[in-house]
C-alpha positions as CSV (number, residue, x, y, z in Angstrom):
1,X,12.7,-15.5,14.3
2,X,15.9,-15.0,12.2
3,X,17.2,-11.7,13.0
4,X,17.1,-11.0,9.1
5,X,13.7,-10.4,9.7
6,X,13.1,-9.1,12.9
7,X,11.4,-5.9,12.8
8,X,11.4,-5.1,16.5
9,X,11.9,-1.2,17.1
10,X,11.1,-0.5,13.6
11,X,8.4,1.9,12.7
12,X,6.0,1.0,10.0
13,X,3.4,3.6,8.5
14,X,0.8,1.6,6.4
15,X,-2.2,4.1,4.6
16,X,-5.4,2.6,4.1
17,X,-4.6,-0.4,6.4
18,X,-7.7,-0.9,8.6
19,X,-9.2,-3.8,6.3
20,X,-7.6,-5.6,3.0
21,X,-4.4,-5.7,1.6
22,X,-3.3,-2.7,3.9
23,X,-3.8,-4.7,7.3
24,X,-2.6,-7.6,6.2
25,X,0.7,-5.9,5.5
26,X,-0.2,-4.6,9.1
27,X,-0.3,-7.6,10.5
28,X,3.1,-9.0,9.2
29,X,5.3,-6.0,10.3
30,X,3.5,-6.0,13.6
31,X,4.1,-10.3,13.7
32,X,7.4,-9.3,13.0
33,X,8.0,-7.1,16.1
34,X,7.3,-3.5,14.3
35,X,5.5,-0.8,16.0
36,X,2.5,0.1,13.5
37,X,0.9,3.2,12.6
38,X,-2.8,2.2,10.1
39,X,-4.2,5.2,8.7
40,X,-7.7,5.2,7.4
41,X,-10.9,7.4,6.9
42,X,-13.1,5.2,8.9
43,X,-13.1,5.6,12.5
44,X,-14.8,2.2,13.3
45,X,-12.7,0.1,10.9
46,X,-9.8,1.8,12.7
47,X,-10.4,0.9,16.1
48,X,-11.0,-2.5,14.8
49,X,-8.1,-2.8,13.2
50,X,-6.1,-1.2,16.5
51,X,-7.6,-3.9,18.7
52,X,-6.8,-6.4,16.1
53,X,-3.1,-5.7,15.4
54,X,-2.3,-5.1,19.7
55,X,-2.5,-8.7,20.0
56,X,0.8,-8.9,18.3
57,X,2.5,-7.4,21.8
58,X,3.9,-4.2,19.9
59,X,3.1,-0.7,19.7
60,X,-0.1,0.4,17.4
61,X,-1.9,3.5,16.8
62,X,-4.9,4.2,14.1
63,X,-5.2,7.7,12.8
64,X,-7.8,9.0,10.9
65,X,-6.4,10.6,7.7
66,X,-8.2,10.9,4.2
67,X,-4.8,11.3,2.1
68,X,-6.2,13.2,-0.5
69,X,-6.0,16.2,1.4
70,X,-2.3,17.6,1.8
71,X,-3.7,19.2,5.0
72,X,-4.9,16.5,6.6
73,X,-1.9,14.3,5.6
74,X,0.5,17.0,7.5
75,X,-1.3,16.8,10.5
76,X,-1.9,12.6,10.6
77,X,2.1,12.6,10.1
78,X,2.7,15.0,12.8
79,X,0.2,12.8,14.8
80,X,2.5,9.5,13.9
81,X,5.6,11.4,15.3
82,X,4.1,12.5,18.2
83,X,3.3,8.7,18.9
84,X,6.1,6.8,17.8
85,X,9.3,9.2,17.5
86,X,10.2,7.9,13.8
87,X,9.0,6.3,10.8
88,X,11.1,3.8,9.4
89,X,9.1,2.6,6.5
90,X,5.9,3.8,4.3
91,X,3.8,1.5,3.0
92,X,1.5,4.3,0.5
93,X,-1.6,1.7,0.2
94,X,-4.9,3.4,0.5
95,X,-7.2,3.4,-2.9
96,X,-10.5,3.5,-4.2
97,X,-11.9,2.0,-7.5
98,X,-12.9,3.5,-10.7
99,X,-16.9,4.2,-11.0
100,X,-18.3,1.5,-13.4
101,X,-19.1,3.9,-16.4
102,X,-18.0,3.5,-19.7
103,X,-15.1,5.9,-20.8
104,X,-17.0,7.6,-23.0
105,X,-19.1,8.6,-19.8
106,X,-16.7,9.8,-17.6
107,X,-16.3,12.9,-16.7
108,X,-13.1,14.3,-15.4
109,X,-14.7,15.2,-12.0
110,X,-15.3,11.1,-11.8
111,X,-11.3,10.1,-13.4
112,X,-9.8,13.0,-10.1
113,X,-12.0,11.1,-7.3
114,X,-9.6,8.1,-8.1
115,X,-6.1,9.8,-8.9
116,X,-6.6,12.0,-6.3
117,X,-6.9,8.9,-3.3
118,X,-4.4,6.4,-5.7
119,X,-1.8,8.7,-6.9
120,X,-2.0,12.2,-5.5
121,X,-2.5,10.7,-1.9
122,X,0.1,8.2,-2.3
123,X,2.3,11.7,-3.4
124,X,1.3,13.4,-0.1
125,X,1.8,10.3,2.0
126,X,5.4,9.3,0.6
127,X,6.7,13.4,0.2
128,X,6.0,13.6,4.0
129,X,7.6,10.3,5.1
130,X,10.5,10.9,2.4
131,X,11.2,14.8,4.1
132,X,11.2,12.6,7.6
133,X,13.8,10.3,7.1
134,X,16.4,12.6,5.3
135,X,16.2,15.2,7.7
136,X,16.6,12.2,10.0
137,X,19.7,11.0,8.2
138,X,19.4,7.3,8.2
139,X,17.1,6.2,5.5
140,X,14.0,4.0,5.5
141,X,11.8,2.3,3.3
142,X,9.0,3.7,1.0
143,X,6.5,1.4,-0.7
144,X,3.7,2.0,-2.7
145,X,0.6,-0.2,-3.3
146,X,0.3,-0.3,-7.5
147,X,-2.1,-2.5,-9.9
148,X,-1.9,-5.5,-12.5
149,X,-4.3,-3.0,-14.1
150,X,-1.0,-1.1,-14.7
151,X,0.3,-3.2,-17.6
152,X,-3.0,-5.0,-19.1
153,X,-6.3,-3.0,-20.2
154,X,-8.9,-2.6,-17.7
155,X,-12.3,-1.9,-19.3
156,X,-14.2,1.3,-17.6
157,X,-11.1,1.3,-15.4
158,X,-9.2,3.9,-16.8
159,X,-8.7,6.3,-13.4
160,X,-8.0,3.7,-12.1
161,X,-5.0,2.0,-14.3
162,X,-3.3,5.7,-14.8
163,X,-3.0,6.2,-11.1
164,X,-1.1,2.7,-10.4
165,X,0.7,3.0,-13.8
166,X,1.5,6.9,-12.4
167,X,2.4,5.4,-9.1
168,X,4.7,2.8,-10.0
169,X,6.7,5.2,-12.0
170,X,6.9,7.5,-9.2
171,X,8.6,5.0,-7.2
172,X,11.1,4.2,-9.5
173,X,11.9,8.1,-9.5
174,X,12.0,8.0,-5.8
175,X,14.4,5.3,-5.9
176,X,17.1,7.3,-8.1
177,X,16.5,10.3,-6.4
178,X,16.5,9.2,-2.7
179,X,18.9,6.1,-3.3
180,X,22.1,8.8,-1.9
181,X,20.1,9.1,1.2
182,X,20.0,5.4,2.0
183,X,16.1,5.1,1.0
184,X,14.4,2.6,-0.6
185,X,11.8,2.8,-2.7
186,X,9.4,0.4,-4.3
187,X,6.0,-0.4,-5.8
188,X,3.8,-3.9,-5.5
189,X,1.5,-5.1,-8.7
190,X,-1.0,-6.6,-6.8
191,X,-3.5,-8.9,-8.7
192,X,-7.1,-9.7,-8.0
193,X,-7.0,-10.1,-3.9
194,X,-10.2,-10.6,-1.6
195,X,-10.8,-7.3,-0.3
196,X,-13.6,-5.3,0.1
197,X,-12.8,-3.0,-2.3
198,X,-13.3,-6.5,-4.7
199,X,-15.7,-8.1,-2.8
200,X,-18.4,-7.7,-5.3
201,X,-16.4,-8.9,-8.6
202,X,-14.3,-11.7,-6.9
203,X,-17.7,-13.3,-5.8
204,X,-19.9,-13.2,-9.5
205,X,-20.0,-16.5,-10.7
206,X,-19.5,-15.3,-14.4
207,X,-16.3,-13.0,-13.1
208,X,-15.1,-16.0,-11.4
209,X,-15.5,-18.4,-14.3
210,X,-13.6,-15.7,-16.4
211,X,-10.6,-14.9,-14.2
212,X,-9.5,-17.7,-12.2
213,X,-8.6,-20.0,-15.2
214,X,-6.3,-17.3,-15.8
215,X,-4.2,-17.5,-12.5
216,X,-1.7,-20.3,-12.7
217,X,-2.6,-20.8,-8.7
218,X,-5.8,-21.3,-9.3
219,X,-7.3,-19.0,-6.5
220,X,-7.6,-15.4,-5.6
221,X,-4.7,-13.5,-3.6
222,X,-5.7,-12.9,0.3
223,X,-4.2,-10.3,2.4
224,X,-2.2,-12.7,4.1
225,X,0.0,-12.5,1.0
226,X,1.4,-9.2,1.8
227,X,2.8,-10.2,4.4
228,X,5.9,-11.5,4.3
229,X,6.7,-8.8,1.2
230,X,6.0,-6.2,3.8
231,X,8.5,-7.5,6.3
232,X,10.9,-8.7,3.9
233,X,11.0,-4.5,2.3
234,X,10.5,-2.9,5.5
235,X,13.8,-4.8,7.4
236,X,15.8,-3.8,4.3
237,X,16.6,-7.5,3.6
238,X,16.9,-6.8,0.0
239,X,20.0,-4.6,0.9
240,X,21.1,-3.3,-3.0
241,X,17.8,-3.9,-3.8
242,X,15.5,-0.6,-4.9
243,X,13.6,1.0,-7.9
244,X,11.4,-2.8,-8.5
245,X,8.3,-3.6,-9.3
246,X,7.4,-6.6,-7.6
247,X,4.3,-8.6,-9.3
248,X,1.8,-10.2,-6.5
249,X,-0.6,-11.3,-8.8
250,X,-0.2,-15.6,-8.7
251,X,0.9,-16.0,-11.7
252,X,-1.8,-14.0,-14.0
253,X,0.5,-11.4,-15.6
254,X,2.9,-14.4,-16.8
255,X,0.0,-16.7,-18.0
């Protein structure tokens, strides 16, 4: 492996990383020679995903953490310290979807379940690995997970768009603000990707017929695709690089 992308001693955090998108982030920094830290709220998916990433030879630990509580995000960070001495990069990826109601219908207890997981979690997550590695003194990497659905309208997905739209701005803030402390900071547009989370869309015929005319590569996004992103932001090979959005979508916001 080049040494431009060899992770080994690095300390990845990835949120929401025991199936989809997040593990397969996961996976790439632990390919890569990173020691990985998944959160997730269920225990069983976690061990899973423990079991699966160990086979890469490096360190990995799953913690249970629902990062929409600020106390329960304290104590899972404390938790990844204890274990791994350091985190070197934060990869904010856990979300939920928005309930399939019309606008019209939904009430503002239904539009906090989402930004509460998507945007205030994400806040929780990245304030407490941002405090980490300034008090530490020699930066790191922050990364949140953000939405197509941030830049084109998303019918009865309204939560849902604001809290990526919300998010991606708030990287770009972190960026400015933590670019003096040698931290990175960026967010992902991800497009439609096999995941659970998509599982029941991605495989309607009729959604299918729709969308994937619409995405110049012709298929949905797996979450393989995340990663080589995930390595390339984690190892800080984009050196001057900070503050982007970059769009993981195959094509479907250009077409």
């Amino acid at each position: 492996m080049s040494a431009l992308f060899d992770l080994t001693g690095h300390v990845a955090l990835v949120t929401g990383a025991n199936s989809g998108i997040g593990l397969g982030m996961a996976h790439g920094l632990a390919e890569a020679g990173a020691d990985v830290c998944v959160w997730g709220t269920n225990a069983e998916r976690n061990k899973l995903a423990e079991k699966d990433l160990a086979r890469h030879g490096t360190k990995v630990r799953a913690i249970r953490c629902d990062v929409s509580y600020e106390d329960a995000v304290s104590a899972a960070f404390d938790k990844t310290l204890d274990y791994f001495g350091r985190v070197d990069s934060c990869f904010a990826n856990a979300g939920v979807r928005s309930p399939e109601i019309p606008f019209l219908d939904t009430t503002l207890s239904d539009f906090r379940r989402v930004t509460r997981v998507n945007l205030d979690g994400a806040f929780l997550t990245l304030r407490a690995a941002a405090q980490h590695m300034v008090a530490r003194g020699d930066g790191g990497v922050l990364v949140g997970t953000s939405s197509v659905s941030a830049h084109h309208g998303t019918p009865r997905g309204q939560a849902y768009a604001a809290s990526k739209a919300g998010l991606s701005a708030m990287m770009r803030s972190c960026a400015v603000e933590l670019g003096r402390h040698k931290i990175s900071a960026h967010s992902l547009a991800v497009g439609w990707t096999e995941t659970p989370m998509l599982s029941r869309d991605l495989d309607n015929p009729t959604f299918q017929e729709n969308v994937i005319k619409r995405i110049p590569k012709r298929r949905w996004g797996v979450p393989e695709d995340f990663a080589r992103v995930a390595v390339y932001l984690a190892g800080g090979a984009g050196g001057f690089q900070t503050g982007d959005e970059i769009v993981i979508d195959g094509g479907y916001m250009v077409f």
